[in-house]
N, C-alpha and C positions, 0 to 999 in steps of 0.2 A: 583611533586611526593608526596608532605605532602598532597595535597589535596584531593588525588588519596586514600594514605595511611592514612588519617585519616577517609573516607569516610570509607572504607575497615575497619576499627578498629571498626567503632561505631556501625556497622551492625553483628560485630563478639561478642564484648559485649552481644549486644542484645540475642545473642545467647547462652552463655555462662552463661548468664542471666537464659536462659529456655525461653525469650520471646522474639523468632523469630518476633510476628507478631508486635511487638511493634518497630522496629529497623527504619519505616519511622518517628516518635515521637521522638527518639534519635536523629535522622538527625536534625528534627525540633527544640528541645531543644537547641541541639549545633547553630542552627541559632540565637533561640533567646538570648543564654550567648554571642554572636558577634553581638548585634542590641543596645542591650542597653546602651553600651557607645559610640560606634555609634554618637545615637542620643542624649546623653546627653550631650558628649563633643566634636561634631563637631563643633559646632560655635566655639569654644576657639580655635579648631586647625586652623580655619582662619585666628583668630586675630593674632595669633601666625603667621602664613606664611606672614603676612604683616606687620609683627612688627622684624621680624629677621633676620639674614644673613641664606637663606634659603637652603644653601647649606648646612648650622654649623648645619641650626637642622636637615636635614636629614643625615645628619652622625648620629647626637645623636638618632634617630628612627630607622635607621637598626642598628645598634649594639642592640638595647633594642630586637630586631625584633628576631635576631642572637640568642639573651640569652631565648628568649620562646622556640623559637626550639628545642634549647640545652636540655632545662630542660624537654619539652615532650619526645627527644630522649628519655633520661634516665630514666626515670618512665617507660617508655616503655618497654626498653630493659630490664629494672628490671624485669619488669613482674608488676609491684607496677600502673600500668594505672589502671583508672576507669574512670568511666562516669562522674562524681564529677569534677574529675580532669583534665578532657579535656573539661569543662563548664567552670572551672575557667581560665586556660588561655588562652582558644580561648576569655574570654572577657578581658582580659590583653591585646593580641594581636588584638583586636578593637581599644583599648587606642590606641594604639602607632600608629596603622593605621589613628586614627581621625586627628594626628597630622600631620602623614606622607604622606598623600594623599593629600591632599590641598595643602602643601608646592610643592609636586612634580609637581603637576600640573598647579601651576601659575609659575613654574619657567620655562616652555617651552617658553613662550611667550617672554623670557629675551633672550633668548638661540640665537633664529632664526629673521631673520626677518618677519612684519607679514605677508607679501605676502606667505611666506613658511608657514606659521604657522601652515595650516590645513595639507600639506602632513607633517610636524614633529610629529603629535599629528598622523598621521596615520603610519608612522613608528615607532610611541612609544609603540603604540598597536601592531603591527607586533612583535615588541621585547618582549613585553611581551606575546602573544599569542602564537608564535611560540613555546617554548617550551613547553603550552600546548598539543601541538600535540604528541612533544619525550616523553617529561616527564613520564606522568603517562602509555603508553608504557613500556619503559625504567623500572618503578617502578614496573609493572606488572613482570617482567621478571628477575627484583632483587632481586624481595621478596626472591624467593626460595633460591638462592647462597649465602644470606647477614641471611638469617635464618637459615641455615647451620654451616657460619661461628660463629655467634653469639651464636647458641643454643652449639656448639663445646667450648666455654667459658664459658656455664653456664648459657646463658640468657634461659627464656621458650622459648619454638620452636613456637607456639602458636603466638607471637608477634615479635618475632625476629627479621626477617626479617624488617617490618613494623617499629620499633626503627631503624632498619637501615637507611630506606629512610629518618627518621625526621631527623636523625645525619648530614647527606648529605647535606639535607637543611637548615643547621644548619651554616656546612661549607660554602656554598653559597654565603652568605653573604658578606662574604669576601672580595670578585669581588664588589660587590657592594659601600661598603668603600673605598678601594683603587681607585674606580672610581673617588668618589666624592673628595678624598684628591687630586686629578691632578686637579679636574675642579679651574676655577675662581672663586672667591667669589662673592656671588648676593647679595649686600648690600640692604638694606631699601632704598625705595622712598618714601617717607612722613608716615606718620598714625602713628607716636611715643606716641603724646600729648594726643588723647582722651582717655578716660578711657574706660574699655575694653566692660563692656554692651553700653556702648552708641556709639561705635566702631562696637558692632554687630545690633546695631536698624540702625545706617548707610546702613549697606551691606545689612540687609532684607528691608529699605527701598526702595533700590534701584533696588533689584528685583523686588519689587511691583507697583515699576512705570514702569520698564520693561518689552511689555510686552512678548515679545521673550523669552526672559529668563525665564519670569516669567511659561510660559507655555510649554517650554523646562521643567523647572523642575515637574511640575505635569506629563507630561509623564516618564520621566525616576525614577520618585518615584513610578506610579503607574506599571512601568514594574518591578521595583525593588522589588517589593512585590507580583507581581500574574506571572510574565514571567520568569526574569531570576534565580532564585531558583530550576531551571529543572537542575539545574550543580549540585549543593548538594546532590540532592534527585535520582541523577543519580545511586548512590550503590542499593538502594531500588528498582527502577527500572529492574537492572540486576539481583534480586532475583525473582524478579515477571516474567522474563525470563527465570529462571531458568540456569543463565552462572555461571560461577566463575572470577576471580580474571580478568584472564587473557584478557575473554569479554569484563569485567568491564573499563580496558583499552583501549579496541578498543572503547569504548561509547565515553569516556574522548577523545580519537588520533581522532573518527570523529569530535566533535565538538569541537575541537581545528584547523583542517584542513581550516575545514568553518570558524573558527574565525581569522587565517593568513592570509587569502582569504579575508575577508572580509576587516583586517584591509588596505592590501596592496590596494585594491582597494579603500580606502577612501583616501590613500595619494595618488592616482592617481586621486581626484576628487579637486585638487587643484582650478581647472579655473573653476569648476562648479558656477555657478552665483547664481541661485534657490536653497538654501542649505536647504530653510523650506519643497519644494515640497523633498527633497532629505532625509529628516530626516523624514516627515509622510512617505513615502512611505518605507524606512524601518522599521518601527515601526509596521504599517499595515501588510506587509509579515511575520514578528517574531511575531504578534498575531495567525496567519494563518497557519502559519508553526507547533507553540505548540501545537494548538489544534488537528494538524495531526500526530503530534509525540504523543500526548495522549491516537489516537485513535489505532495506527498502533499498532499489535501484529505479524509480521514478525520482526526478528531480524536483516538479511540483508535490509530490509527495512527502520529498525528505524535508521540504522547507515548512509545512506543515507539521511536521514529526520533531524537528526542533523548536518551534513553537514549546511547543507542549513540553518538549523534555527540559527546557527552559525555564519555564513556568514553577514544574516540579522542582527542579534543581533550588531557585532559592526559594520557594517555599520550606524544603528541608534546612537549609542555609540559614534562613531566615531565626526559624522554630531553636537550631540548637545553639545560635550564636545567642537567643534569649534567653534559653533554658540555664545558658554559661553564666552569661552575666547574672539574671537576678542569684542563681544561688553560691554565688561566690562573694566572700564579702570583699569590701573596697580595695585594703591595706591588699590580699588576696589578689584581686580581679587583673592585675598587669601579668603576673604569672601565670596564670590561669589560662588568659588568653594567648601568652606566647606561646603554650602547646598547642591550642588551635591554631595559631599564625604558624607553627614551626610545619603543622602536621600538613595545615593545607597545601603551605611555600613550599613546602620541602617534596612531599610525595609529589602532589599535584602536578609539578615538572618532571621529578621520577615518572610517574606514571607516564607524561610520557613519551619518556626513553622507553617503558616498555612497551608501552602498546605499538608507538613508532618500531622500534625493532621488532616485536612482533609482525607487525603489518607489512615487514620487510618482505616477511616468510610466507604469511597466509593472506593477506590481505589487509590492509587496513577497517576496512567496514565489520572483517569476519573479527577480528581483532576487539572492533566494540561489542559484538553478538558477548563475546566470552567474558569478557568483564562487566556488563550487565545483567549477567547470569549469576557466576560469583557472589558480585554484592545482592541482587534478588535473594541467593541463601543465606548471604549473612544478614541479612533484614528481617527475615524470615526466621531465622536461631533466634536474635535479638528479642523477636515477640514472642516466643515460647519459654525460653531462657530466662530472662530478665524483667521481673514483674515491677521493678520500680522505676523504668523507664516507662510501661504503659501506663502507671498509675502517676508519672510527672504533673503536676500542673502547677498553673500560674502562682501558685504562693512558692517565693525560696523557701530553701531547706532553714540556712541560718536565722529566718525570720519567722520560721516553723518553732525553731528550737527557741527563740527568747520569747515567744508567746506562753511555749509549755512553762519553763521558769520562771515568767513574770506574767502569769495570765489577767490578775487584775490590770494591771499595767499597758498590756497590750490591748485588750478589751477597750479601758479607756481610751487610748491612742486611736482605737480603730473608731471611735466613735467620734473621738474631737476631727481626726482629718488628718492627722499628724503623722498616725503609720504609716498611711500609704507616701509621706514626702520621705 
């Protein structure tokens, strides 16, 4: 719903403004106030996930998380919002995210065993995707009752409603903390001693000898930059359609459907063996897809079109956020992923700043044609190029390598039960 209602806010400024046509450039600016710490302080938020009880510091990141919302509600409902001031803490809330993604994300692999690993990581996506679907719905359809009630206290009517959904998300949180205070504690497994730069030249070194990983993350940095940014720049879009509020929502509920869809089907692709032919071939479809949603000027059409490019999306999402973790080992796996967390956070807003300024000049839709084409070639280099991406599959690399060393060993283990925990 914040994401729904912030989108909704920054296109209403723009307007508010006197400049309508600049409101794809607002979208993009607020990408870029959430890219730049991002990328400045993703690697610390690894070292940090591999140096602490990963559980303690996701508490301490959604309460931080809790207190942004809080404080967007109320500028909001003041009526006291501006563009200024939703640049500054959407890149607060980058901070707290660099810390808070990496943590969450090497803590799965503690959680489940790894034979499970890949459908957890596709029910994690299910959890978080699914309320994409209700949410901004939902948010569409509270504006008006939640701006009623608010503007009846005094708030502007103008944003009323829209401070409502940030409160809400605000509240949210809540559930979230009280989750983490039941869990167990995920203590440290080594990586105390090294000092913290020479802690992250470890992790990028070991993506660079990696090279699955290594080329796992050039695609999901180059989607994060020309692909997935069609979700931000989704309010722009509904103006260039000419919907309101309410469309706007149905944009968000289809490509939230396709992204339920997609996640559940990737934790149903547990026993898949091929997971590199499994991640280009989603990558390839979500190049294909954008550039069709770029092109489509039916409305029932495009909602259809993001279905699917939804769908796609975290299936690729899906495939290399598995590919990462199994073959990263533990002590590893916080660093690992903070280049994923840095490449996603970081470009994925960059991107878009670009496409947004792009779309200033050519259009927003023709905007998506061209960066769905792009990554179409680099998906297409990848499967020619890179043979140990299409030959990826479900067995990690590190667990490849103590089988060859210890083959009696691992033989055994695979036979008691015990490898695959």
């Amino acid at each position: 719903m914040q994401m729904f209602g912030q989108g909704y806010l920054v296109v209403q400024l723009a307007i508010r403004d006197g400049v309508p046509q600049l409101a794809p450039l607002y979208l993009g600016l607020v990408g870029l106030a959430r890219a730049i710490p991002g990328l400045a302080f993703g690697l610390f938020g690894g070292v940090a996930a591999d140096r602490a009880d990963r559980r303690r510091l996701l508490i301490v990141t959604q309460v931080l998380a809790a207190s942004t919302a809080a404080i967007l509600a109320a500028l909001t409902i003041t009526g006291r919002i501006d563009i200024v001031q939703i640049l500054l803490l959407g890149a607060i809330n980058s901070l707290i995210f660099s810390f808070d993604a990496p943590t969450r994300q090497s803590m799965v692999p503690r959680l489940v065993p790894e034979r499970d690993l890949m459908s957890a990581i596709g029910l994690n996506s299910a959890a978080f995707n699914g309320p994409q679907i209700f949410g901004p719905v939902i948010g569409g359809l509270l504006t008006i009752p939640l701006g009623a009630l608010l503007a009846g206290l005094g708030s502007p009517e103008l944003f009323a409603g829209i401070g409502g959904l940030f409160a809400l998300n605000a509240l949210s949180y809540l559930a979230v903390v009280v989750a983490l205070v039941f869990m167990a504690p995920v203590p440290v497994q080594g990586g105390r001693e090294a000092a913290v730069l020479r802690s992250i030249r470890e992790g990028l070194g070991y993506i660079r000898r990696e090279p699955v990983i290594r080329w796992v993350i050039v695609l999901v940095a180059l989607t994060a930059l020309l692909s997935r940014p069609y979700i931000q720049l989704l309010p722009a879009v509904a103006h260039d359609f000419g919907v309101g509020a309410l469309e706007l929502s149905w944009m968000f509920g289809a490509s939230g459907i396709g992204s339920l869809l997609g996640a559940l089907a990737t934790a149903s692709l547990g026993n898949v063996r091929r997971r590199g032919l499994v991640l280009l071939a989603g990558a390839g479809s979500m190049s294909l897809l954008l550039a069709l949603f770029g092109a489509q000027r039916a409305f029932a059409v495009a909602l259809v079109v993001l279905a699917l490019l939804g769908f796609t999306t975290m299936l690729f999402l899906g495939m290399a956020n598995t590919l990462m973790q199994t073959r990263a080992p533990d002590h590893l796996r916080g660093r690992v992923m903070s280049v994923h967390t840095m490449v996603f956070m970081g470009l994925m807003p960059l991107g878009s700043m670009v496409l947004g300024s792009l779309g200033t000049f050519i259009g927003v839709s023709n905007s998506f044609v061209a960066g769905g084409l792009i990554v179409g070639a680099a998906v297409l280099y990848v499967v020619v190029r890179a043979p140990a991406v299409r030959a990826a599959t479900s067995q990690p690399r590190h667990r490849r390598a103590h089988a060859q060393v210890h083959p009696a060993r691992a033989t055994a283990e695979a036979r008691s039960g015990r490898g695959a925990n």
